[in-house]
C-alpha positions in Angstrom: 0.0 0.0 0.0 1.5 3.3 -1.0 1.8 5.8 1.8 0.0 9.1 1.7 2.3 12.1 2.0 1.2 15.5 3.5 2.5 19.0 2.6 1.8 21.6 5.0 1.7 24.9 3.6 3.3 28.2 5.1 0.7 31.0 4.4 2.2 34.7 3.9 0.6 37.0 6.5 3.0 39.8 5.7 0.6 40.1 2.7 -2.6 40.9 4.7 -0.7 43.4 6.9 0.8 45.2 3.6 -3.0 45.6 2.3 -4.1 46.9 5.6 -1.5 49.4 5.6 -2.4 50.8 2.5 -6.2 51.0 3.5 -4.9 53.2 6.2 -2.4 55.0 4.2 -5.5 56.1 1.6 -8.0 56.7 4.5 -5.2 58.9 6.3 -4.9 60.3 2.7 -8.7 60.5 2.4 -9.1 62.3 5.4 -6.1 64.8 4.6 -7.9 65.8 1.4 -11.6 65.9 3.5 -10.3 68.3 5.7 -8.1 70.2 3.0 -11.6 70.8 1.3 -13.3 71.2 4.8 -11.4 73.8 6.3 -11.8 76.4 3.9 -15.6 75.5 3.3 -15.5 76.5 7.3 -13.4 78.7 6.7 -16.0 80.7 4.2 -19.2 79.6 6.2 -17.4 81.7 9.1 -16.8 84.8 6.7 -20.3 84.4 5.4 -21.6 84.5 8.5 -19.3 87.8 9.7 -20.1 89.1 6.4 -24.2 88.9 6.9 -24.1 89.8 10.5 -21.4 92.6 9.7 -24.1 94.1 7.2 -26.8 93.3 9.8 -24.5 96.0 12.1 -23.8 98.7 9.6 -28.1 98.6 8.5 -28.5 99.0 12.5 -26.0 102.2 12.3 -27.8 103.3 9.5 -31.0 102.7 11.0 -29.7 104.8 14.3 -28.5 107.6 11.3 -32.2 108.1 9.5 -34.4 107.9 12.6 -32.4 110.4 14.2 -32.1 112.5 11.0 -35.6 112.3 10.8 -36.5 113.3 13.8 -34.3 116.5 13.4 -36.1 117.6 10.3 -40.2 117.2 11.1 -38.7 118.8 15.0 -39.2 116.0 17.2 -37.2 116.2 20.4 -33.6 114.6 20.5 -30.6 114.1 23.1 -27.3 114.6 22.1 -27.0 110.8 23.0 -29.5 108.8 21.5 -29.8 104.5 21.0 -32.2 102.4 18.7 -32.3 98.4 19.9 -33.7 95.9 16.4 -34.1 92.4 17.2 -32.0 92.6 20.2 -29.5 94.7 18.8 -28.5 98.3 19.6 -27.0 100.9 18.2 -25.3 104.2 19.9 -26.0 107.8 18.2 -24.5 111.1 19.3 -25.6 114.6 17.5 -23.0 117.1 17.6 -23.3 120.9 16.6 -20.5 121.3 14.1 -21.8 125.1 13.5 -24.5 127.1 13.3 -25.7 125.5 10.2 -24.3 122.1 10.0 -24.6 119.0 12.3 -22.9 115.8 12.5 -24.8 112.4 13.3 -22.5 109.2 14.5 -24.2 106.6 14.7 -22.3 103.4 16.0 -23.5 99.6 16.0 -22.7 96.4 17.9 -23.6 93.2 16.4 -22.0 89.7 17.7 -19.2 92.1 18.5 -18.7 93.1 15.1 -19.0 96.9 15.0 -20.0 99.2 12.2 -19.9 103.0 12.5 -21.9 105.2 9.9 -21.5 109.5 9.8 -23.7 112.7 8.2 -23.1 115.6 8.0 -26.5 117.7 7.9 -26.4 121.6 6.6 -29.5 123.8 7.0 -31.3 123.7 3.4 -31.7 126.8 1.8 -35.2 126.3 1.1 -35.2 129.6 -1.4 -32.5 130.9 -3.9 -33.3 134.7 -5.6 -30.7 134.7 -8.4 -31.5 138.0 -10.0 -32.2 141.7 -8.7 -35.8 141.7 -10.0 -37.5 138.6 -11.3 -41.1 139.0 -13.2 -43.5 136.5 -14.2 -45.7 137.1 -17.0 -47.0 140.6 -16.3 -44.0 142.3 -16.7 -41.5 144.9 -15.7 -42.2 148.7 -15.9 -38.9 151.6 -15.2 -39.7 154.8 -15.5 -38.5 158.5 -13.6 -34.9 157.1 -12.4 -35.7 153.2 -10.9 -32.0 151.7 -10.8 -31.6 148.1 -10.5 -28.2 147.4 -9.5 -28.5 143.2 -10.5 -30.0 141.8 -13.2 -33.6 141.5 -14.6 -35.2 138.1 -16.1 -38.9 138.6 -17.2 -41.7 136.4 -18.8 -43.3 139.3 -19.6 -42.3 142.8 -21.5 -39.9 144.9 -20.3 -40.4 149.1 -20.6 -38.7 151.9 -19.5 -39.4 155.6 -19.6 -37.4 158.5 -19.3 -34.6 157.7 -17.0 -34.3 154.5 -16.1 -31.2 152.4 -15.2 -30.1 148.6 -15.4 -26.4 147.6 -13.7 -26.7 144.0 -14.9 -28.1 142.4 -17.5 -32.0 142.1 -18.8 -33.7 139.4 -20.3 -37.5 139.3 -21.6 -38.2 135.6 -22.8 -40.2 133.8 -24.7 -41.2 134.4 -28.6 -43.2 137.9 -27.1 -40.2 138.9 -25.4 -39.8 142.6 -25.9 -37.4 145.3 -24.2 -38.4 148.8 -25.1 -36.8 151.8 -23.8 -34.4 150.1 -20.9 -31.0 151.3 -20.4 -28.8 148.5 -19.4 -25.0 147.8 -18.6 -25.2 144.7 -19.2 -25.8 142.4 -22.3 -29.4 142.1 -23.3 -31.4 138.8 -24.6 -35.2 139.3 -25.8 -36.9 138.4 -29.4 -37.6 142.2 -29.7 -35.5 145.1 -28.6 -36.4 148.6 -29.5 -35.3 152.5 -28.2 -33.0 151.5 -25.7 -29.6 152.0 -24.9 -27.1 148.8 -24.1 -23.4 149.0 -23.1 -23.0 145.3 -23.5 -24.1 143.0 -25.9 -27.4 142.3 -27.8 -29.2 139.2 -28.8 -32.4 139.4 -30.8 -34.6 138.7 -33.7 -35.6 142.0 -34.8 -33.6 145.5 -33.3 -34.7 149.2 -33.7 -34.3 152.8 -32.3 -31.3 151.2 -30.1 -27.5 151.8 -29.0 -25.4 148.5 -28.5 -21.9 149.2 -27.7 -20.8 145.3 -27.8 -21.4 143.1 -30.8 -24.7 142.9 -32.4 -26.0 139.3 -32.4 -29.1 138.8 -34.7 -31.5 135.5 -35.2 -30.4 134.5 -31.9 -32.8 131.7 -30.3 -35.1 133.3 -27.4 -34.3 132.4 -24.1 -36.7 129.9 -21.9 -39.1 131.7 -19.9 -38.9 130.4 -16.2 -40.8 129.8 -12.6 -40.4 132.1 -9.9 -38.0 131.1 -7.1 -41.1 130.6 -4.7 -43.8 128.0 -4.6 -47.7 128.0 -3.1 -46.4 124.7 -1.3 -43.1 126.5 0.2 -45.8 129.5 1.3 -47.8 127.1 2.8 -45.1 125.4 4.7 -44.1 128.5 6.2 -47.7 129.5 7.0 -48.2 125.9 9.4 -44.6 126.9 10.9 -46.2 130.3 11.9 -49.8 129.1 12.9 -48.5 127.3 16.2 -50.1 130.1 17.8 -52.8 132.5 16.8 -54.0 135.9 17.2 -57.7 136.3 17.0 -58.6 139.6 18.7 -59.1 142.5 18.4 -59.6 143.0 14.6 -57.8 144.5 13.1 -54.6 144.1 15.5 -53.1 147.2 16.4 -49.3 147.5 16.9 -48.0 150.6 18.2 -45.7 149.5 20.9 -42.8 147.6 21.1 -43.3 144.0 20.8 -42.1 140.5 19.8 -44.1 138.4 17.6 -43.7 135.0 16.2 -44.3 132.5 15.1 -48.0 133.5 15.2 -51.0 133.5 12.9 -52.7 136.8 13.2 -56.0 135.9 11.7 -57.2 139.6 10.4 -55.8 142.7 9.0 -52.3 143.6 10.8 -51.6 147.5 11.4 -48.0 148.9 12.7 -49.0 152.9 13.5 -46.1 155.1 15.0 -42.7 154.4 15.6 -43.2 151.1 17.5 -39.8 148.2 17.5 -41.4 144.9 16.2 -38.4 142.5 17.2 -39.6 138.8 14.6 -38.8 135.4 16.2 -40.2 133.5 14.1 -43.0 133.5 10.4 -45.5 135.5 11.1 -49.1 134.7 9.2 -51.4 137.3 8.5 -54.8 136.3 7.3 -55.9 139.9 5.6 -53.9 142.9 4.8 -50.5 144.3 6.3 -49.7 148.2 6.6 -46.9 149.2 8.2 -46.3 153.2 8.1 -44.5 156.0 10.0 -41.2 155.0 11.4 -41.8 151.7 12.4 -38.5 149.5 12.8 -39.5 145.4 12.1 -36.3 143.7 13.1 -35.3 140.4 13.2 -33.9 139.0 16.4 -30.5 138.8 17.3 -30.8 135.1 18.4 -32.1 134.1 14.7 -27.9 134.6 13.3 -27.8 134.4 9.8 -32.0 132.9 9.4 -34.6 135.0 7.6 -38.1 135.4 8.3 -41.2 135.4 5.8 -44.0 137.6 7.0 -47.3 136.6 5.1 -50.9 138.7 3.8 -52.7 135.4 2.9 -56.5 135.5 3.3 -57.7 132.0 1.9 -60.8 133.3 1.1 -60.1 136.4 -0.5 -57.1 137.1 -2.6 -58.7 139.1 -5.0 -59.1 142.2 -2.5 -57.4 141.3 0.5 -54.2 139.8 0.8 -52.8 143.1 0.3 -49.8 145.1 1.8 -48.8 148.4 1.8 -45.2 149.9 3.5 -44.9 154.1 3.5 -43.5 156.7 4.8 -39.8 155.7 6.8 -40.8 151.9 7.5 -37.2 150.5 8.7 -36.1 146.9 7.9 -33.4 145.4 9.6 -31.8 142.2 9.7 -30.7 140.2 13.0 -27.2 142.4 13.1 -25.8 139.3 10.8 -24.9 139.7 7.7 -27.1 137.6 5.2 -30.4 137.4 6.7 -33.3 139.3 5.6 -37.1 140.3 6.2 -39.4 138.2 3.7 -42.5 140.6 2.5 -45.2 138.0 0.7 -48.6 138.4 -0.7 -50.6 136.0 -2.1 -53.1 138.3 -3.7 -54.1 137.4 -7.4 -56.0 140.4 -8.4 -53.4 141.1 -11.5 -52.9 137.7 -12.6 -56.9 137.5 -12.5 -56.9 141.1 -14.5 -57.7 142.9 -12.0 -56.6 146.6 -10.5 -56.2 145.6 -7.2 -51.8 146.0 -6.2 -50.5 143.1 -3.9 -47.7 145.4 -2.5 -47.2 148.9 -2.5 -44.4 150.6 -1.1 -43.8 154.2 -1.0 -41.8 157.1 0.3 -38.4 156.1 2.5 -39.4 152.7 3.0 -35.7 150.6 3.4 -33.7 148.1 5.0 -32.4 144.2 4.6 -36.1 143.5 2.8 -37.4 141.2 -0.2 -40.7 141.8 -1.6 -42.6 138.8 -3.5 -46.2 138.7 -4.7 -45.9 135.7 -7.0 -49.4 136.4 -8.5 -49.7 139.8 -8.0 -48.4 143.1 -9.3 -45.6 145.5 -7.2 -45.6 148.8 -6.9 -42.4 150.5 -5.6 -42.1 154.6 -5.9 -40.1 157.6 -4.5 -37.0 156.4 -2.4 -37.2 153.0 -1.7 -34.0 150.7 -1.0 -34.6 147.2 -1.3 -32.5 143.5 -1.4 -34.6 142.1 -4.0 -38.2 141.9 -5.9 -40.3 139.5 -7.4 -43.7 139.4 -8.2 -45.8 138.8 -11.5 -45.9 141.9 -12.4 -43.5 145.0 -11.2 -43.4 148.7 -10.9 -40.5 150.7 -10.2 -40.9 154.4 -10.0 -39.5 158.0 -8.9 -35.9 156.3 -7.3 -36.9 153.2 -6.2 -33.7 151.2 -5.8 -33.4 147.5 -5.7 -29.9 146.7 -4.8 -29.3 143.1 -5.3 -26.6 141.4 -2.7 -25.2 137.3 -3.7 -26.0 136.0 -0.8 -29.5 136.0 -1.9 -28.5 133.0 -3.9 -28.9 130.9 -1.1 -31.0 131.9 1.5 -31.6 130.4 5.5 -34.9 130.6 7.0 -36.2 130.0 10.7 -39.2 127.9 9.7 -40.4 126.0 7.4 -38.5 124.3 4.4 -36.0 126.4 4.7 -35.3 125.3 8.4 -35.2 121.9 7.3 -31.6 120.1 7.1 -29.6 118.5 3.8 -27.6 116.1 4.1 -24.6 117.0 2.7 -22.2 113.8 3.6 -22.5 110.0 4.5 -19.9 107.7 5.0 -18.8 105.0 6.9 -15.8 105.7 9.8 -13.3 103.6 11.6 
């Protein structure tokens, strides 16, 4: 019997170890690259997340920014150090005075400690600019017996002159219709039809006759635009809510002939100043009928008021055909708050000439003078003998026997106490360290 042979076999377990080695090596390898892409996916969760909550702080700030801006312009009360809290967030503001006219707002937010800070600058909006020495609307301008404007003159409406008569600026009547007849300007002149008058400057026209131009002659030139006046029913109106905090009902008419300090106040009848009375203006004063102010009454702004003006206006609602009317004579005295730049604002909102009618919006007469603007949007104005006036502008003018209107820049931009022009611009925003 043949014997059976058996042949153990060695088996290799350095094989086994060698695959589980590189299992490990890749899963080591594996979790190298996981976390190579991992990190930075954190990484830019992380910086999403700063990013959304670091825009969540700078909208706080600028939250904190407009509710305390707004509060500044419709006059709600403030602190110098103010805080708004959204969502459980707050935000620090502080208002500073920078000047007279100009404030700074800071407003500074926390978020997850991640703090934004936002900064205005708010300056006191001018509310009204007067860019010319008389401005007319369509009624037009009438010179005669030695009126000087020392500015210039931009009409809708014709302009005339007769016998001496005397423009240091220049004049322009626009509009196809525009006509300037028997003006003497320094200045350059601009209207469709020029005729008798005498121009140092230059001319620019359609048709020309009758005239002296000492600059160049410039025919076929296109008319100019006719253009609004500077102020608006809606600013008037504005200013006549700012003044109507208070009211004056009794006696009718009111009776000034004593010193006194009015405003802001609705006086809601005729308004008389008799004698030689000091009228010291804090604020817009409304009258609801006619204004006369005669003898040698001083109306004087405030001292406090700086470089603000103040519009004092003849507004009856229900009658501006013949009421709404005011008239200034004899040494009436207008003076500003002893700063250089603000004014008295005369207004009336009688329509009689814009409706045809006869009835004069403001007449001023005799020595009448001072730091003054007359404007009777849709009315006519009637100044005569010495007057000395800022600025004029109405729908239709006047200017007789002397009457001087002396124009000054700074009517360009103009503050007031109340009203839109008390209201505040922003005039920067930016974000701080």
């Amino acid at each position: 019997m043949k014997a059976i042979s058996y042949k153990l076999q060695t088996i290799n377990y350095n094989k086994g170890q060698a695959v589980i080695m590189v299992v490990i090596f890749f899963l080591f390898i594996s979790i190298a690259i996981i976390f190579g892409f991992v990190g930075p996916v954190i990484g830019e969760v992380k910086n999403a997340r700063d990013l959304i909550v670091s825009k969540k702080s700078y909208f706080l700030a600028e939250a904190g920014i407009e509710d305390l801006s707004y509060r500044l312009k419709i006059g709600r009360q403030y602190s110098a150090n103010e805080s708004l809290n959204i969502d459980g967030f707050s935000t620090a503001i502080t208002i500073a005075d920078l000047s007279e006219d100009e404030k700074e707002i800071i407003s500074t937010a926390d978020v997850l400690n991640l703090i934004r800070k936002v900064k205005i600058k708010l300056t006191i909006d001018s509310g009204v600019s007067f860019h010319y020495g008389v401005q007319v609307g369509d009624g037009g301008l009438v010179m005669k017996n030695d009126a000087l404007v020392s500015g210039n003159v931009y009409s809708n409406g014709l302009i005339g002159g007769f016998n001496d008569n005397l423009v240091k600026g220049d004049v322009i009547s626009a509009g196809p219709g525009g006509s300037v007849n028997g003006i003497h300007a320094t200045g350059t002149v601009y209207s469709h039809n020029i005729f008798n008058s005498i121009i140092d400057g230059d001319a620019y026209y359609v048709n020309i006759s009758g005239s002296t131009v000492g600059g160049n002659l410039y025919p076929a030139s296109p008319d100019q635009p006719t253009t609004t006046l500077p102020i608006s029913d809606a600013t008037i109106n504005e200013w006549e809510t700012a003044a109507a905090i208070s009211e004056i009902t009794s006696p009718c008419p009111y009776v000034i002939d004593s010193d006194i300090t009015l405003g802001p106040v609705k006086i809601s009848c005729n308004l008389e100043i008799q004698g030689s009375p000091t009228v010291t203006l804090l604020g817009p004063i409304w009258i609801a009928g006619n204004f006369t102010a005669q003898n040698d009454a001083i109306i004087r702004l405030d001292p406090s008021l700086g470089k603000k003006s103040i519009a004092i206006i003849a507004d009856n609602p229900f009658n501006r055909l013949t009421s709404s009317k005011i008239e200034l004579k004899n040494t009436a005295n207008f003076q500003n708050s002893g700063t250089v730049g603000s004014y008295i604002l005369i207004i009336s909102q009688n329509n009689s000439s814009e409706n045809n009618g006869s009835e004069r919006a403001i007449e001023i007469q005799n020595d009448a003078f001072g730091d003054l603007l007359l404007y009777a949007g849709h009315g006519e104005i009637l100044l005569k003998n010495d007057i000395f006036i800022k600025e004029v502008t109405a729908y239709k003018i006047q200017l007789q026997n002397t009457a001087n209107v002396i124009y000054e820049t700074g009517l360009a931009s103009l503050f007031f106490k109340s009203g839109p022009g008390s209201g505040y611009a922003i005039s920067g925003w930016r974000e701080v360290e």
